[in-house]
VOGU-3710 file (C-alpha; in Angstrom, 3 decimals, decimal comma):
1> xxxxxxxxxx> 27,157/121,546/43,684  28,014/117,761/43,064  25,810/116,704/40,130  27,045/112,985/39,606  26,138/111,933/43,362  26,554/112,084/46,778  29,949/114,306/47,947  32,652/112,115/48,974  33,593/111,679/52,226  36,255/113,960/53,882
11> xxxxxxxxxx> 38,640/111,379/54,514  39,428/107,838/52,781  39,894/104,733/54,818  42,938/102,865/53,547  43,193/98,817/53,553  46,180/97,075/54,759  47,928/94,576/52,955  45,885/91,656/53,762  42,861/93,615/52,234  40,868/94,431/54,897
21> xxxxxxxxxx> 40,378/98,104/57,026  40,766/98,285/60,466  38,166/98,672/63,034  37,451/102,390/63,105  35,257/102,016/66,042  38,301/100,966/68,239  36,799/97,307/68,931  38,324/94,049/68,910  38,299/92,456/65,602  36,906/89,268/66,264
31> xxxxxxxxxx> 40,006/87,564/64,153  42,370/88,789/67,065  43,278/86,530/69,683  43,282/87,628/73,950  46,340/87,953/75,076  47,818/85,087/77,475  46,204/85,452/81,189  48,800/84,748/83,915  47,680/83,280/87,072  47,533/85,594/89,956
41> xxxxxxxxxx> 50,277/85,053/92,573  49,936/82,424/95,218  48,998/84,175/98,656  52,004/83,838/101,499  51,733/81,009/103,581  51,357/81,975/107,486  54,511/79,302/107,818  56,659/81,188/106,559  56,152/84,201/108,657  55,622/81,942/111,782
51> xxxxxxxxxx> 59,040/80,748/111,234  60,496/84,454/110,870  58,993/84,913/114,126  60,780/81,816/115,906  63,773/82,419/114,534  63,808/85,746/115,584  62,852/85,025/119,147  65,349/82,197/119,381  68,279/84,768/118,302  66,866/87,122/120,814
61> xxxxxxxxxx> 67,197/84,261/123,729  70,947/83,712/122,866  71,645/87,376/122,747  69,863/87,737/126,019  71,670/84,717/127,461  75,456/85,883/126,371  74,589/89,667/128,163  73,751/87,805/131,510  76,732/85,372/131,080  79,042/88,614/130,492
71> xxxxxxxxxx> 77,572/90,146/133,387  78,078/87,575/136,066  81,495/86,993/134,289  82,029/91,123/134,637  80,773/90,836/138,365  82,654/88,003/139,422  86,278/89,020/137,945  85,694/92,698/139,692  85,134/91,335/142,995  87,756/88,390/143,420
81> xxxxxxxxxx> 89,902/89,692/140,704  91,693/86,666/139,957  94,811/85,827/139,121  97,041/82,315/138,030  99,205/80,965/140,797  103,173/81,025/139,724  106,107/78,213/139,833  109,578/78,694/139,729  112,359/76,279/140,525  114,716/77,322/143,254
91> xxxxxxxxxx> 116,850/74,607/144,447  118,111/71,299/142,248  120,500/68,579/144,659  121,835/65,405/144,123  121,756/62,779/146,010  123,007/60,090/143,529  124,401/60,250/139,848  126,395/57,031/139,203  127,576/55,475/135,725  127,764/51,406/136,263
101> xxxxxxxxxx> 129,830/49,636/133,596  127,014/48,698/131,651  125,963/52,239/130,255  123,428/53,123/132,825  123,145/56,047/135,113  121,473/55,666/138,205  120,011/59,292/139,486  118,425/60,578/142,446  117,699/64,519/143,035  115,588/66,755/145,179
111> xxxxxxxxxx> 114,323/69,570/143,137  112,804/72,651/145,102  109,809/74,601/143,685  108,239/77,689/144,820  104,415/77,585/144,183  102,789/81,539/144,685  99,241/81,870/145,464  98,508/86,089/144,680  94,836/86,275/145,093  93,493/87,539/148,147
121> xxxxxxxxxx> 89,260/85,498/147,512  90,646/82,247/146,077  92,763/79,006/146,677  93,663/75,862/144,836  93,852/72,271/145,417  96,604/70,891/143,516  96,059/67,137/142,455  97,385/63,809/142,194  98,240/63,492/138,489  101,391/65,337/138,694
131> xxxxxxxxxx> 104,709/64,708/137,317  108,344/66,418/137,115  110,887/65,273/135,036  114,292/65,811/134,655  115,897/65,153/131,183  119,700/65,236/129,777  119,995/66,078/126,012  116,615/64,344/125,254  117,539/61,251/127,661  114,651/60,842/130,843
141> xxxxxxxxxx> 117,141/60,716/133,873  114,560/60,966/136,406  110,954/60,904/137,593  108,632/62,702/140,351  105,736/63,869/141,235  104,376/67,104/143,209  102,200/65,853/146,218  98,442/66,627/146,189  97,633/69,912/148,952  95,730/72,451/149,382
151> xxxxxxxxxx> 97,352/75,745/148,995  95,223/78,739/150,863  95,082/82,516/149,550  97,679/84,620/149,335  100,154/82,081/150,352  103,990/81,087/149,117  104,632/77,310/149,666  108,153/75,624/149,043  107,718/72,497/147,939  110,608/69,742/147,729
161> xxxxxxxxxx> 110,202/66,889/144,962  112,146/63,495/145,111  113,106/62,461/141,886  114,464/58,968/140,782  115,347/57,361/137,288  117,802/55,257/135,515  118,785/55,376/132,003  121,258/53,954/129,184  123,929/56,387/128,601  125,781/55,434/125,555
171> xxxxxxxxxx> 129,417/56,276/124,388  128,708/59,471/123,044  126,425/60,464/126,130  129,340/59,775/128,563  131,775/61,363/126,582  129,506/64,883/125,880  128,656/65,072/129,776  132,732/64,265/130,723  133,376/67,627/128,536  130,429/69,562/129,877
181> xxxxxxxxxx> 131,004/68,477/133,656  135,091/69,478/132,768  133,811/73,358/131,827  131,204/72,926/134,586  128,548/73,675/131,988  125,708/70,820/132,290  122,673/71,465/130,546  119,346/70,362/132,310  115,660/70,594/132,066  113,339/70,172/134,385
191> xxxxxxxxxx> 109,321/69,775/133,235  106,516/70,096/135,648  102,952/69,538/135,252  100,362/69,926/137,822  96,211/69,765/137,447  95,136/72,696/139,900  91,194/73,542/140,688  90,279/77,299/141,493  88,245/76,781/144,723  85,921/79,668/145,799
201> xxxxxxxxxx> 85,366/80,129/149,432  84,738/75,826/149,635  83,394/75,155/146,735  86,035/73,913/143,734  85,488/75,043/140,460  86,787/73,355/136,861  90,261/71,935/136,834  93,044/73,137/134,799  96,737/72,143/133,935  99,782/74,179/134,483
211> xxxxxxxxxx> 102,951/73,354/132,823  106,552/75,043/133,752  109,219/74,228/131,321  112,548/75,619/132,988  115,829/74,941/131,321  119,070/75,516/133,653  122,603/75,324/133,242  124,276/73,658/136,465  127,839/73,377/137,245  127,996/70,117/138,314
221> xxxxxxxxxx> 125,425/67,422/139,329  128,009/65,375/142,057  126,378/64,183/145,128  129,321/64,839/147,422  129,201/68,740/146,965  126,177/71,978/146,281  124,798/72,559/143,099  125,308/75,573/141,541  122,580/77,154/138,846  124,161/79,332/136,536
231> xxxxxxxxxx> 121,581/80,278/134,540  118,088/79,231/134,557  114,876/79,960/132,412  111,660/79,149/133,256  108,553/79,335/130,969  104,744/78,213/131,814  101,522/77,645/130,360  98,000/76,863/131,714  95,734/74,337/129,766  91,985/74,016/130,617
//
């Protein structure tokens, strides 16, 4: 038995170092401050989502759209199976080539071309804004142009061009096509361009250009006598 008081308590409650206990009871000490409160998140706006939705349906649209255009592009090319019609130059004459005193040469050809037609559904009409030209080492020595017709399907058509022109040939000219007419080696090339629209059954579709670039070496170019090609090369693009 305790005989100087009351027993002491079984355990001791120690002060900090600003001289005070804590709560024991687990409540807030009315020194302490709350916490900061942060405001609760706006709600999504129903814009947003509404946009989602557009943009969504407007991709949709264009996706549809570019199935149906490969479709009818699918369905068309299987059934008239297309196909680019061809040129190639087969015949190059003179009718005139004179020097005058003055450096000029006076020219006048006839230059063949063979225009193929290979589809079997489809024909062209070949317009007016045509030209061939026939050039010398850079130098424009003539002018023509392909006559506007209709060319039907699966059809060959041989078509003869007049050509005319007159240009300076200097010292230097004359003397390079004296050596080259001498080996019977005369370098020429002949450009062609032609607008041509695709026309299914009778209605014409969208017009496109063909260019032939064809680059021959002919053993003369006298007007009393044939031309002979010796070699010839012939490239061609199409331009829409």
């Amino acid at each position: 038995m305790y005989h100087n008081g009351p027993p002491p308590p079984q355990y001791t409650m120690l002060e900090n170092q600003y001289g005070y206990s804590p709560n024991p009871y687990g409540h807030q000490a009315a020194y302490q401050r709350n916490g900061p409160r942060y405001p609760a998140p706006y709600p999504r706006s129903s814009g947003a989502s509404s946009c989602c939705r557009c943009i969504c349906c407007c991709c949709c649209c264009i996706l549809l759209i570019f199935i149906i255009n490969i479709s009818l592009f699918y369905a068309v090319y299987s059934v008239y199976d297309p196909r680019l019609p061809s040129f190639r130059i087969e015949g190059f004459g003179v009718k005139s080539f004179n020097i005058s005193q003055d450096s000029n040469v006076i020219t006048e050809f006839q230059v063949s071309v063979r225009a193929e037609n290979p589809n079997r559904k489809i024909s062209f009409n070949y317009g007016d804004e045509s030209y061939v030209k026939v050039v010398y080492l850079g130098i424009n020595i003539g002018n023509g142009n392909i006559p506007s017709f209709h060319q039907p399907t699966e059809n060959s058509t041989l078509i003869k061009i007049d050509i005319k022109g007159k240009a300076e040939f200097g010292e230097e000219v004359q003397k390079d096509f004296a050596e080259r007419s001498a080996i019977q080696r005369i370098p020429i090339l002949v450009l062609v361009k032609v607008p041509v629209n695709v026309v299914v059954g009778e209605s014409p579709l969208r017009e496109f250009k063909i260019y032939v670039i064809c680059h021959m070496i002919l053993d003369n170019l006298a007007a009393d006598k044939p031309v002979g090609i010796i070699s010839k090369e012939t490239k061609w693009r199409f331009e829409l």
